[in-house]
C-alpha positions in Angstrom: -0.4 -3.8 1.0 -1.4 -2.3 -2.2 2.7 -0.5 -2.0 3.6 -4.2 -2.4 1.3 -4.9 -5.4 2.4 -1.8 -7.1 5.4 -2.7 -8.8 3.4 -5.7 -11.0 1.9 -9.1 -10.3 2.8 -11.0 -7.2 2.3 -14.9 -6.2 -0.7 -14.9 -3.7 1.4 -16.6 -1.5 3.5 -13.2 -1.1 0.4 -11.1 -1.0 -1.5 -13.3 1.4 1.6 -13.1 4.5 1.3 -9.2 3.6 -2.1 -9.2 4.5 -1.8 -12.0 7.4 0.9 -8.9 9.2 -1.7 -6.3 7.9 -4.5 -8.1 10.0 -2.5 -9.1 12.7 -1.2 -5.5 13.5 -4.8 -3.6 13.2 -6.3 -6.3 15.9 -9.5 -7.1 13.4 -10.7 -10.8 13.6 -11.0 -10.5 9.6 -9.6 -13.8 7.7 -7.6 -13.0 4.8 -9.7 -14.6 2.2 -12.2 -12.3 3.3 -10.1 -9.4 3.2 -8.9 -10.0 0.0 -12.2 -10.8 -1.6 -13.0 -7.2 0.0 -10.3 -5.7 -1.9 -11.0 -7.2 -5.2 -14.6 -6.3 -5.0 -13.4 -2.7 -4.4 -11.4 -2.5 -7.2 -8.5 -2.0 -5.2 -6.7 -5.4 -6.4 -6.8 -8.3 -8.9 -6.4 -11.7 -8.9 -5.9 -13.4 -12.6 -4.9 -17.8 -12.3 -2.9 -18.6 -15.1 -4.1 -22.6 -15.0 -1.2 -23.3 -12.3 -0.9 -20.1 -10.0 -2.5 -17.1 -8.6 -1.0 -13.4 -9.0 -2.1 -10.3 -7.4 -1.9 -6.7 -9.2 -2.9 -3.4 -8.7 -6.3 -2.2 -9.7 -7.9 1.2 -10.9 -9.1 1.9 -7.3 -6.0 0.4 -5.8 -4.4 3.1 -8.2 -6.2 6.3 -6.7 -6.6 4.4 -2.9 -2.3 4.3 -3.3 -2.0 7.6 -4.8 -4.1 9.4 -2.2 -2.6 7.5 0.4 1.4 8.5 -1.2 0.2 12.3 -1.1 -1.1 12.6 2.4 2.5 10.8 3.4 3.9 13.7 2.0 2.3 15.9 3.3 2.9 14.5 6.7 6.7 14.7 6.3 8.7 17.7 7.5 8.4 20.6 4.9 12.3 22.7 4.1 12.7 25.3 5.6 14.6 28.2 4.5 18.2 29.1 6.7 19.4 32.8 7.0 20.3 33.3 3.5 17.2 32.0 1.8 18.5 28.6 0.8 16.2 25.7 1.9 17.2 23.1 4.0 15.6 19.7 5.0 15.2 19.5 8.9 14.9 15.9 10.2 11.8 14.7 12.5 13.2 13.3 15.9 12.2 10.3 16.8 
């Protein structure tokens, strides 16, 4: 979810069926108003109305959360490994 918010404000109406599949995946019995008013006390997002609509950013712990969360993906994904003359090659995970 906070991937999505990443790139710059969202409608909440984008962000809320984001979090509806989040929810519905993990099995909680959370509502997403509460979720989201979890995240913005955390830090992790914002919500800003404008006088007609809701958007949804990014916020400084939604920043680190994302960036911590990029860097252990990373470090999850196969690493090169050099062939028989030193040059580095990418192997593939099978799936």
């Amino acid at each position: 979810m906070l991937e999505l918010v990443q790139s710059g404000p969202l409608p909440l109406g984008q962000v809320v069926s984001a979090v509806e599949a989040v929810i519905a995946d993990c099995g909680r019995h959370t509502s997403v108003s509460a979720c989201l008013q979890e995240m913005v006390r955390g830090g992790h997002i914002r919500m800003v109305c404008d006088g007609r609509r809701w958007t949804v950013s990014l916020g400084p712990a939604g920043r680190t959360t994302l960036a911590r969360l990029l860097d252990e993906i990373e470090l999850d994904r196969p690493q090169p490994a050099p062939d028989k003359d030193g040059d580095v090659l990418f192997r593939r995970a099978v799936t």
